[in-house]
C-alpha positions as CSV (number, residue, x, y, z in Angstrom):
1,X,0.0,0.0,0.0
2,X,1.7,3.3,-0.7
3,X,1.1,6.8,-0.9
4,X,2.0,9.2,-4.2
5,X,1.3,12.7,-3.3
6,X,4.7,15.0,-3.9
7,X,4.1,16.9,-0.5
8,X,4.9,13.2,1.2
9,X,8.0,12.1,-1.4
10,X,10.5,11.4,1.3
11,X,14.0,12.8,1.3
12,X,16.7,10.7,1.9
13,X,19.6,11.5,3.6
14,X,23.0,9.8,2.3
15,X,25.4,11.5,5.0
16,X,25.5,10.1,8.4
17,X,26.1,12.4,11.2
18,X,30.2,12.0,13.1
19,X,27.9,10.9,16.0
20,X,26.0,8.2,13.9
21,X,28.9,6.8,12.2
22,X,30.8,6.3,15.2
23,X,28.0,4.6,16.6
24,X,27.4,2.5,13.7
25,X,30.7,1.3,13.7
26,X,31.1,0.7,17.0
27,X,27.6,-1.6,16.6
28,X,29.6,-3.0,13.6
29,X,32.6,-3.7,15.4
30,X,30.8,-5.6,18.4
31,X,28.4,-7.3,16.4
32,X,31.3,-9.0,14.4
33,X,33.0,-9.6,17.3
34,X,30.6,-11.8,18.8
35,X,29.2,-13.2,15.6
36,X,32.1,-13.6,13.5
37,X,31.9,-13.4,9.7
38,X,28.1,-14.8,9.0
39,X,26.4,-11.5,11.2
40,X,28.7,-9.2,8.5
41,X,27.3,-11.2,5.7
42,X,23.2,-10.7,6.6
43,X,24.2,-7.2,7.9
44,X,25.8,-6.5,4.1
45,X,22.9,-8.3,2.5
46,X,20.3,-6.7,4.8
47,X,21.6,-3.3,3.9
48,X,21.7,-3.9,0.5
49,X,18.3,-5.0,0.0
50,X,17.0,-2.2,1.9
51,X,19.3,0.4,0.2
52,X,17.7,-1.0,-3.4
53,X,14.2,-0.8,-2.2
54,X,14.3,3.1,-1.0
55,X,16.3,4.0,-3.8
56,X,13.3,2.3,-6.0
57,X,10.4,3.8,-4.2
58,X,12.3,7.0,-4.2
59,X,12.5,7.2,-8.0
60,X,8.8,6.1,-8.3
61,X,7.9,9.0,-5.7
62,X,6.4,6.4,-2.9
63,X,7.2,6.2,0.6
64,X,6.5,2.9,2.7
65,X,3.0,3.1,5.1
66,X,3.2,2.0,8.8
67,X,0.3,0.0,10.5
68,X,0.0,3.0,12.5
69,X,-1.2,5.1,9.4
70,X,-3.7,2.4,8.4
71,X,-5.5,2.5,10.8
72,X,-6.0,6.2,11.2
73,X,-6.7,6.1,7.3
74,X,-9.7,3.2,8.2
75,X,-10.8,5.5,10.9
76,X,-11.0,8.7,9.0
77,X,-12.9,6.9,6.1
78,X,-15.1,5.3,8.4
79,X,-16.1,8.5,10.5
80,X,-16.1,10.6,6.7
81,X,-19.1,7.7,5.7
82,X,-21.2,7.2,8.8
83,X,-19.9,9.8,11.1
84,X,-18.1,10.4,14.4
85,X,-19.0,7.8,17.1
86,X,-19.7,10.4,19.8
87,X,-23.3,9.0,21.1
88,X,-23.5,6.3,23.7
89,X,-25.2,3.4,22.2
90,X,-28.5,2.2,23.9
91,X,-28.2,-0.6,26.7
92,X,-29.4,-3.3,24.9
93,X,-28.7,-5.9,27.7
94,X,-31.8,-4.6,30.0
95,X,-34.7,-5.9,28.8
96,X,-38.1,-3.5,28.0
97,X,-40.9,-3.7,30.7
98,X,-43.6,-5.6,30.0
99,X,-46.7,-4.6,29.0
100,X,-50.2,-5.9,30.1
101,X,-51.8,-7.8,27.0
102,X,-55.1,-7.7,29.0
103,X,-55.2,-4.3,29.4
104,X,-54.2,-3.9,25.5
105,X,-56.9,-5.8,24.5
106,X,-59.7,-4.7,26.6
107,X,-58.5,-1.1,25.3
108,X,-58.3,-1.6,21.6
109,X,-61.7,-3.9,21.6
110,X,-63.4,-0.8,23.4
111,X,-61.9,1.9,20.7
112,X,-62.7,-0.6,17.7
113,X,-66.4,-0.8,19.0
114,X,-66.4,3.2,20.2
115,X,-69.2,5.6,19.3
116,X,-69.1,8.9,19.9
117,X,-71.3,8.7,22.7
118,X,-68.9,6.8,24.7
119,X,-65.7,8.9,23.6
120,X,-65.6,11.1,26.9
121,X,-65.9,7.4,29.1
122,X,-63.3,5.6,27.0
123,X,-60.7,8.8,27.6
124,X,-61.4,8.1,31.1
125,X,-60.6,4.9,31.6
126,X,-58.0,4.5,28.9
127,X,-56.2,7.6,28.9
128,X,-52.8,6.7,27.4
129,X,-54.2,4.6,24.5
130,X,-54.2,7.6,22.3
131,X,-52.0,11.1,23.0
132,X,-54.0,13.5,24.3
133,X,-53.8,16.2,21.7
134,X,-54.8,13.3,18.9
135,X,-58.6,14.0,20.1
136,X,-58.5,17.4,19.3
137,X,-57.6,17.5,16.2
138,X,-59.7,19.5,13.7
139,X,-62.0,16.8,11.3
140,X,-60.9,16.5,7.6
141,X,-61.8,19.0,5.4
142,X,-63.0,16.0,2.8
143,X,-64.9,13.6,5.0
144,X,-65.9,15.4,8.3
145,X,-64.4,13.2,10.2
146,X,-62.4,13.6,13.1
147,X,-58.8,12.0,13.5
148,X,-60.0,9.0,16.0
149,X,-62.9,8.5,13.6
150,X,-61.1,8.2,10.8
151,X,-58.2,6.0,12.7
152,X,-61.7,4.2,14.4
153,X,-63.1,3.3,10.8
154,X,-59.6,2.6,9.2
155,X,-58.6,0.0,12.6
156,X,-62.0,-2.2,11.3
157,X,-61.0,-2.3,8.1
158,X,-57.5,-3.9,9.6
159,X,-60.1,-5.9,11.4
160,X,-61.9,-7.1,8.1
161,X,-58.2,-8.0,6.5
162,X,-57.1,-9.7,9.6
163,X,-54.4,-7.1,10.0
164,X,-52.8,-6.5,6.9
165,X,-49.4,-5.2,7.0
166,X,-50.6,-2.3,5.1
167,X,-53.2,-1.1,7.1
168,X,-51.1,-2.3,10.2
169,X,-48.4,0.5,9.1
170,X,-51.3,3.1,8.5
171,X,-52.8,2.9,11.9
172,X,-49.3,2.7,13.5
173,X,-48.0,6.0,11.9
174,X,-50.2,8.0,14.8
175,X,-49.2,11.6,14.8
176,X,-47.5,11.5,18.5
177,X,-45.7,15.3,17.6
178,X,-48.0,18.1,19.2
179,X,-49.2,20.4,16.1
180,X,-47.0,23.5,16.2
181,X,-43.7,21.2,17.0
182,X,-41.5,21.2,14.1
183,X,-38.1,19.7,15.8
184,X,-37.6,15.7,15.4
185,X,-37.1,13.9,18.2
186,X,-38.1,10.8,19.3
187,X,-41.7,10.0,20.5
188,X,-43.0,7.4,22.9
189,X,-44.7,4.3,22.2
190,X,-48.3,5.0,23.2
191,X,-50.6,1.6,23.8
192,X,-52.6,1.6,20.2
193,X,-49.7,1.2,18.3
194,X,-48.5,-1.3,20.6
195,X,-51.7,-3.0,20.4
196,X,-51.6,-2.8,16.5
197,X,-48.2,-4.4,16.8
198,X,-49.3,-7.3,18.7
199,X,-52.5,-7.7,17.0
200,X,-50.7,-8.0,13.4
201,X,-48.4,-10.6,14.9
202,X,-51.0,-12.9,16.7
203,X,-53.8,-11.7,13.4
204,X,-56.2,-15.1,14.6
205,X,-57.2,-12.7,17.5
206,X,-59.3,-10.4,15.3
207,X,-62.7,-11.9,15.0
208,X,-66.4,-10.8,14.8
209,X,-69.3,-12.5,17.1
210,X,-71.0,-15.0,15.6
211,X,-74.2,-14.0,16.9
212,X,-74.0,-10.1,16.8
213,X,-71.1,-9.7,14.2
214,X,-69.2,-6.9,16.8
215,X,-65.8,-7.0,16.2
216,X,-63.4,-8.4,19.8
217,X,-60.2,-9.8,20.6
218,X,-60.3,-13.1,20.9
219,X,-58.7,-14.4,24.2
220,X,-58.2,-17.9,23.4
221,X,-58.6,-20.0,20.2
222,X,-62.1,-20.8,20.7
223,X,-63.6,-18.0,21.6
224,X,-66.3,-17.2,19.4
225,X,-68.9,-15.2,20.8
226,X,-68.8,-11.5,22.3
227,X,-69.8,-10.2,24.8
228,X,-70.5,-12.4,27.6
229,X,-74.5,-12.1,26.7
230,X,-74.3,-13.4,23.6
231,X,-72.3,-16.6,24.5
232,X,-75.2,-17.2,27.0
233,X,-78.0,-16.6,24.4
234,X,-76.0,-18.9,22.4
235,X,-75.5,-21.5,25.2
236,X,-79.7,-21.0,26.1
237,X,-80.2,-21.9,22.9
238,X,-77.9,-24.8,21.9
239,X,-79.5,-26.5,25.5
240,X,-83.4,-25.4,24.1
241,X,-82.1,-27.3,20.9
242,X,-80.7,-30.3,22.7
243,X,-84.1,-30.7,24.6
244,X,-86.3,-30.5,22.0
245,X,-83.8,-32.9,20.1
246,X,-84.1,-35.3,22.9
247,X,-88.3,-34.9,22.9
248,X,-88.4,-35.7,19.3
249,X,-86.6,-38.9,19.9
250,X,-88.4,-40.0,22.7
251,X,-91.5,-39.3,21.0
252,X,-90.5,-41.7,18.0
253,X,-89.5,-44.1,20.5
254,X,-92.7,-44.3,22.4
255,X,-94.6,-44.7,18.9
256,X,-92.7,-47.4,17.5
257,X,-93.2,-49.5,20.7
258,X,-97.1,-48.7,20.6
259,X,-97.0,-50.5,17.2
């Protein structure tokens, strides 16, 4: 690896100092002394060589690059493409606190199923589902609507699609900036996007009643029916029809034995 700019073309110097040649010949004159002739032939050929290869890289205009200067390069290139490495790095190691599914399901069932006769109830008793200022924005010009209507009417059709990724990444882009707040900086999490989240991973919880046709979150695999009324009626019912089932077969019963 070399350099060729001309401001770095090395200059050699081909006169030793009165100090440094009395120093390298007293290193000459030990070194042969305890070495004999075979240290003054590698030292002749070592010189040599290395005499050759700076005259060479001398007429080419190159100069040799240390380890030292690598690295610095690597670091330089690396900070000029993604930057200097001044910010701490997020503890990765602790883990994120849990969240309640219960209380994420209960909340997004409740908004998916909201009027806007029970908007001022459902603030109350889920007040971090949504940021606060998301309620008062001013309806769409086009539809009338305001924003949790619009976010209301777009979660069912995620509900209808069984949570498409599409309409997953729509309702999750929630607008958690305060109007009027033009600087970028990072937002918390509230709970509908975390309940979007979960809801597009576990989709077979989105389901509508199979006796009313609301839309719920499905606790367990078989839950089919909600809310609790309607799994009664439909319980009622499935014993009325098992009666009259068992009627009709002890009425057939009693008139084959009569004949």
């Amino acid at each position: 690896m070399a350099r060729t700019d001309d401001k770095d073309k090395p200059t050699l110097q081909h006169k030793l100092t009165p100090e440094e040649e009395a120093a390298l010949k007293n290193f000459y004159e030990q070194s042969k002394a305890k070495h004999g002739d075979r240290f003054v032939t590698l030292l002749k050929s070592g010189k040599i060589a290395e005499q050759i290869q700076k005259q060479r890289m001398h007429e080419q205009g190159e100069i040799p690059v240390k380890w030292g200067e690598i690295g610095a390069r690597a670091k330089h290139e690396e900070e000029w493409k993604y930057g200097s490495a001044d910010w701490t790095p997020p503890n990765l190691t602790k883990p994120l606190p849990k969240q309640s599914s219960a209380g994420l399901w209960d909340a997004l069932e409740g908004f998916v199923q909201l009027s806007a006769s029970n908007l001022a109830a459902f603030k109350a008793c889920y007040p971090g589902f949504l940021p606060s200022h998301f309620y008062r924005i001013e309806p769409h010009s086009e539809t009338g609507l305001p924003a949790w209507e619009t976010w209301r009417n777009l979660l069912r059709e995620a509900w209808h699609s069984g949570f498409h990724p599409e309409y997953a990444a729509q309702l999750v882009n929630i607008p958690t900036v305060p109007p009027g707040d033009t600087c970028f900086e990072p937002q918390p999490v509230c709970d509908a996007q975390r309940a979007v989240l979960a809801m597009m991973l576990e989709s077979w919880r989105a389901r509508f009643c199979a006796k009313c046709g609301l839309p719920f979150v499905a606790r367990k695999a078989a839950d089919k029916y909600w809310p609790k009324e309607c799994f009664t009626e439909h319980r009622r019912e499935k014993q009325r029809a098992s009666k009259r089932y068992r009627r009709r077969k002890q009425a057939k019963s009693l008139r084959r034995t009569k004949r």
